[in-house]
N, C-alpha and C positions, 0 to 999 in steps of 0.2 A: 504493500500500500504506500511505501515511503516513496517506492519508484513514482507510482500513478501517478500522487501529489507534485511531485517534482516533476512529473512532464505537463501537468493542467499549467503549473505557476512558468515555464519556459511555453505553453502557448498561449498565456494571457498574455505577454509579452507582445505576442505578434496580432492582438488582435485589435481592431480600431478602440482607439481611446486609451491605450496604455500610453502613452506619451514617449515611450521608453525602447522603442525599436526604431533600426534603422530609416526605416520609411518615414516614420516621422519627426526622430529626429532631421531628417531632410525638408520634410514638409515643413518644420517652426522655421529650418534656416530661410528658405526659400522668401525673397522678396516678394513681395503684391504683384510689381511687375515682372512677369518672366522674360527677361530680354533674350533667352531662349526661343522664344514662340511666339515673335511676332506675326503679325496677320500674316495669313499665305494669299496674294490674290490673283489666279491667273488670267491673264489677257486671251481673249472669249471671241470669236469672228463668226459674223451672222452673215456672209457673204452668201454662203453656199443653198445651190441647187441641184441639182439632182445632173445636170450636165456640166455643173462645176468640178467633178470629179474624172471629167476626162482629159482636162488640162490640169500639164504639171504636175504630175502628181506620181507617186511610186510607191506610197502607200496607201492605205484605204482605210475607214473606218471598219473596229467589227461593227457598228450597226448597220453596215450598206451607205448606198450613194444618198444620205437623206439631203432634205429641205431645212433649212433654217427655219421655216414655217411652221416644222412640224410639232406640237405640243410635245408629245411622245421624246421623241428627239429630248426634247430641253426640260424631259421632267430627269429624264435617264440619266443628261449630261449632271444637272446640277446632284440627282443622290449619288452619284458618282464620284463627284466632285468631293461634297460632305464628307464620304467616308474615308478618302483619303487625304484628310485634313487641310483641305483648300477653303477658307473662308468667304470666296467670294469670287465673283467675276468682273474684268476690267474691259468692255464690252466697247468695241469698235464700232464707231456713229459715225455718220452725218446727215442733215434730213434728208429724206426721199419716201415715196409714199413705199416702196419698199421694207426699205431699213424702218421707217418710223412703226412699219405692223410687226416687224422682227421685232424690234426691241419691247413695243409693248406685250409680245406674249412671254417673252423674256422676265418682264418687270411680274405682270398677273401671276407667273411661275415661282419667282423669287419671294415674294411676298406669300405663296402658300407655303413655302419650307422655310421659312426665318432665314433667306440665303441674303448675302449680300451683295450686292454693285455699285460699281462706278464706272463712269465713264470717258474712253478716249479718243476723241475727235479727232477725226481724221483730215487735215486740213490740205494734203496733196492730193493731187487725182491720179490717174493712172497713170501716167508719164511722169510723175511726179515734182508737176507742175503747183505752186501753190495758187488754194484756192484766192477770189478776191475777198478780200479784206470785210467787205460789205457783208458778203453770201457768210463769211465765218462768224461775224459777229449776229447775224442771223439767228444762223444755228444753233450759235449759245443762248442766245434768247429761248427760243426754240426749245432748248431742252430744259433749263429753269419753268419755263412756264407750261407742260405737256408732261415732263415724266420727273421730275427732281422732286416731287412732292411725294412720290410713294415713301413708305416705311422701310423698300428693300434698299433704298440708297443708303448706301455708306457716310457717315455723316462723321465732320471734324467740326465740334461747337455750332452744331445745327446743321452747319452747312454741307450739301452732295459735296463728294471728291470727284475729281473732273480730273483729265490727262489733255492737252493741246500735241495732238503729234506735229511736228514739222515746225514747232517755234522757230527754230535755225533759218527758216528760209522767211522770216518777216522781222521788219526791221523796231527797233523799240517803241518805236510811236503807234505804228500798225499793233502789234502787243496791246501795249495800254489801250487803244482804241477800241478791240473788242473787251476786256477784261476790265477795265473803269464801270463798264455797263452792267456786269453778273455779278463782283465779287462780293456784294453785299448778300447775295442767295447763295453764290456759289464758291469752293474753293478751286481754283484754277492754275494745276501742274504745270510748268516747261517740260520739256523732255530734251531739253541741252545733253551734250556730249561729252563737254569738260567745263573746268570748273570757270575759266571763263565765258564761256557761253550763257553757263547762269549767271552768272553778275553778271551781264548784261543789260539780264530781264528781269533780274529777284526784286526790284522795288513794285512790279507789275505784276507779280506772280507770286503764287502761296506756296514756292516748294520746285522739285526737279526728279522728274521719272525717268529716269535714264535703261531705255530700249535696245539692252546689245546683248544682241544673242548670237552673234557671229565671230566671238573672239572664243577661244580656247583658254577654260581659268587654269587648265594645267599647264601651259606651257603660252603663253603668251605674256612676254614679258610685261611685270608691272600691273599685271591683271586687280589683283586684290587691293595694291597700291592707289591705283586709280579710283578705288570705290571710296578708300577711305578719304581720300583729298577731298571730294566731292559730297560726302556724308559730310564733313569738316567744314565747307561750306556752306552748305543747305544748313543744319544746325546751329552753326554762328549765327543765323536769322533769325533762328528761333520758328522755322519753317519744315515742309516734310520732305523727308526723303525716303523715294522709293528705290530697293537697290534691286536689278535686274540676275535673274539666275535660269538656264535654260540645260536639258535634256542631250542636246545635242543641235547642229547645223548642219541643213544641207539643200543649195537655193541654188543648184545648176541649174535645174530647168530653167530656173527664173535670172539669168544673168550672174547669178555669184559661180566665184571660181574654186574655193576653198572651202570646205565640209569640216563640220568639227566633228569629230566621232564618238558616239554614246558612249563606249564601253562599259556597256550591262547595266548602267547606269552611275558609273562611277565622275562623268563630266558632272551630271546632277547634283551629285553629293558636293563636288568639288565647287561647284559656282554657289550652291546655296551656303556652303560653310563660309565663303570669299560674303559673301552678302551680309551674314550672321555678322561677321567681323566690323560691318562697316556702322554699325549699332542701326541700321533702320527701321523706320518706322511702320515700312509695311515690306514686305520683301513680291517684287512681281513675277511671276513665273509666265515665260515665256517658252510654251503656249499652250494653252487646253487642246489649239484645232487648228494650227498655223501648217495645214499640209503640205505647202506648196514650198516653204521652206524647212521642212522634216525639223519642227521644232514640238512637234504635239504629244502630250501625256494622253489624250485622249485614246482609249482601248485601241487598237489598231489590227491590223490584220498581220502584219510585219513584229511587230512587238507585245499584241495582246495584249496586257493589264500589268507588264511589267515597270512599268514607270507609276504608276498607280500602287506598286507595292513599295516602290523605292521613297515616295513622298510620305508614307504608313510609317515605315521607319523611322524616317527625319522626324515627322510631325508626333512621333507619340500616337499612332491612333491604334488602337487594336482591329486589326484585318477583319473582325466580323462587325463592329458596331461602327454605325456612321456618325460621325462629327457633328454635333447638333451645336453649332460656336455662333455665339453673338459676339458681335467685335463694336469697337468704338474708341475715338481718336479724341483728343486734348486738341485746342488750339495748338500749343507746342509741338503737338505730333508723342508725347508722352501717352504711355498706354493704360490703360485703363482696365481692369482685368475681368476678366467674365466667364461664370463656374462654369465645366463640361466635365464629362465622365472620361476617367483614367483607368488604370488597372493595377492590381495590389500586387507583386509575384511571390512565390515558394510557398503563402499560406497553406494550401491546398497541399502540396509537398507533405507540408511536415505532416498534416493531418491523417496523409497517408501511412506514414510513417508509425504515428501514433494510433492507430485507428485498433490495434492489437489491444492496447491497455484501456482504453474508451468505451470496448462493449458493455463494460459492467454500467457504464452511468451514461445515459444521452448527453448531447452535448450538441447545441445548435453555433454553426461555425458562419459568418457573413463575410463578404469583401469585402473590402474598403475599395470605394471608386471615388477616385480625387484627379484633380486635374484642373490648370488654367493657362488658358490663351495670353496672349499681348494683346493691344490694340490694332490703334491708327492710332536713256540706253543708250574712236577709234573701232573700227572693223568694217565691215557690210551688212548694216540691216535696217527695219525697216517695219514698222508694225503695220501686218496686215498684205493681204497680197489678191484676195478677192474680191475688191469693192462693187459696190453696184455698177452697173452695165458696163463692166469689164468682160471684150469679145477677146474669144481666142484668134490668134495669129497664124495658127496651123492646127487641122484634125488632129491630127498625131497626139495621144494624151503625153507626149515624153516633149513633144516641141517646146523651144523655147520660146518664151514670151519676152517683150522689150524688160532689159535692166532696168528695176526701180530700185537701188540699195541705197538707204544714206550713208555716206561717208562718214568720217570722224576723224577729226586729224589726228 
């Protein structure tokens, strides 16, 4: 009996509320904020149609050639998304009665699963020409007054987060000219390239989403360096920064020359840990569905769901239960912490273990599920490759279509 007694008092130890096992001692150290687990938000493309997948293209979704239209489609992407601890979507706009019916079943969607979005406007056209000045500040109107009032928006001190792609090709005044007009609804990213790009624009602007998914973080000199300079920056403002981390590259069909290579997902790991470092405020993952530049975690027929396991890992999610994560951002971009379920390990183990000496007396054993979130792009790349009434240039689904990559000195 002295045994028995002495193994109940070694498993009260490990049971919630002993204060006295590892676990929680880990759990008192652990800050409110876990700068571990900032927002995950990947960047989400509503281009596609069912003949969008015969250009460019070398992989394929497993759900087939769908429609961006289709509900189905975008109930599957976002629990998809949840359970491999993605917080949210960074969803590729600009109006069109198209894209404007895409995104609202997008928003209808998000708001039945507590998912999150923000939005990144898309201000080159297909040749990547930028739009006028006029048409962009439009659109940001546009989307403040039509879709920035849902609940599913990602919100910094009220305000929707918002992405401007293609800042670099308009000049500071064109800037302020659309962004004097929203910033009091809206909060309104640069997506500059370095860190003088944003100071440029940072008196215009709430922050810098840096879109580079065509550098290699293991072997491209100065990679992780670059994040931090640029995290350094944006932060001295007291503004947000999004740090860019991607699966892999590969945009021959579409004009690039240079492929960065998955390796089973070990690029993944490598650019999100180069991100982690850079202390951000939301880290963007480039891409849920970027096919055309073989940048997509989205299920595949080429990779299946393994990039989906790789993000489970990183994020802490356990592989059967999906991510049910509210998020929310400070003015600062300081993070703000919001409870979700974790997993306890070995309880069960030992229980096994012990389960010999335990028949004489019942013994009811629970889990402890703990867990908490964070709040709130040098190379060839380019967010987004299917915009609306982009025609192909050749039948051929492998042809290439004209170069649209942004540079980056």
């Amino acid at each position: 009996m002295r045994l028995f007694w002495a193994l109940l008092a070694v498993l009260a130890l490990c049971l919630p509320g002993s204060g006295t096992g590892p676990a929680d001692a880990r759990s008192a150290a652990a800050p409110p904020d876990d700068a571990s687990r900032p927002p995950l938000l990947a960047y989400y493309y509503q281009w596609f149609s069912p003949g969008s997948w015969q250009r460019a293209k070398t992989d394929l979704p497993l759900a087939g050639a769908y429609s961006s239209d289709d509900t189905q489609v975008i109930d599957r992407q976002i629990t998809e998304a949840k359970a491999a601890g993605i917080d949210g979507f960074i969803v590729g706009w600009k109006h069109g009665t198209v894209n404007d019916r895409r995104l609202g079943k997008l928003v209808e969607a998000a708001e039945a699963r507590d998912f999150k979005l923000a939005m990144i406007y898309q201000s080159l056209d297909f040749y990547r020409r930028p739009l006028p000045v006029a048409q962009v500040a439009a659109d940001f109107a546009r989307f403040r007054d039509h879709f920035a009032g849902s609940p599913a928006m990602l919100r910094v001190d009220g305000r929707p987060l918002t992405v401007w792609s293609g800042t670099w090709r308009y000049s500071h005044d064109d800037v302020a000219r659309v962004t004097s007009a929203v910033r009091g609804e809206l909060r309104v990213l640069a997506s500059e390239k370095n860190v003088a790009g944003y100071r440029r624009i940072a008196d215009v602007t709430d922050g810098d989403a840096y879109y580079w998914s065509s550098a290699d973080p293991e072997t491209t000199p100065g990679y992780a360096d670059k994040l931090m300079d640029m995290a350094r920056a944006v932060h001295a403002d007291h503004k947000i920064w999004l740090a860019p981390c991607a699966p892999g590259f590969d945009a021959r069909l579409v004009g690039g020359t240079k492929p960065v290579p998955r390796r089973n997902g070990a690029t993944l790991t490598a650019g999100y840990s180069a991100a982690l470092r850079s202390s951000p405020d939301a880290i963007g993952l480039i891409s849920w569905n970027e096919f055309s530049e073989n940048t997509h975690v989205e299920p595949s027929l080429d990779h299946g769901d393994r990039y989906l396991q790789v993000l489970r890992d990183l994020r802490g999610v356990p592989a059967t239960v999906p991510s049910e994560n509210g998020t929310a951002l400070s003015r600062s971009g300081h993070r703000r912490s919001v409870p979700q379920s974790g997993a306890f390990p070995g309880l069960w183990a030992f229980v096994g273990l012990a389960a010999p000496m335990l028949l004489i007396t019942p013994l009811a054993v629970r889990r402890l599920r703990t867990g908490r979130p964070g709040p709130a792009p040098a190379g060839r790349t380019r967010a987004g490759t299917d915009p609306e009434g982009a025609v192909s240039r050749s039948p051929s689904s492998r042809s290439r279509r004209r170069s649209r990559p942004d540079r980056a000195p």
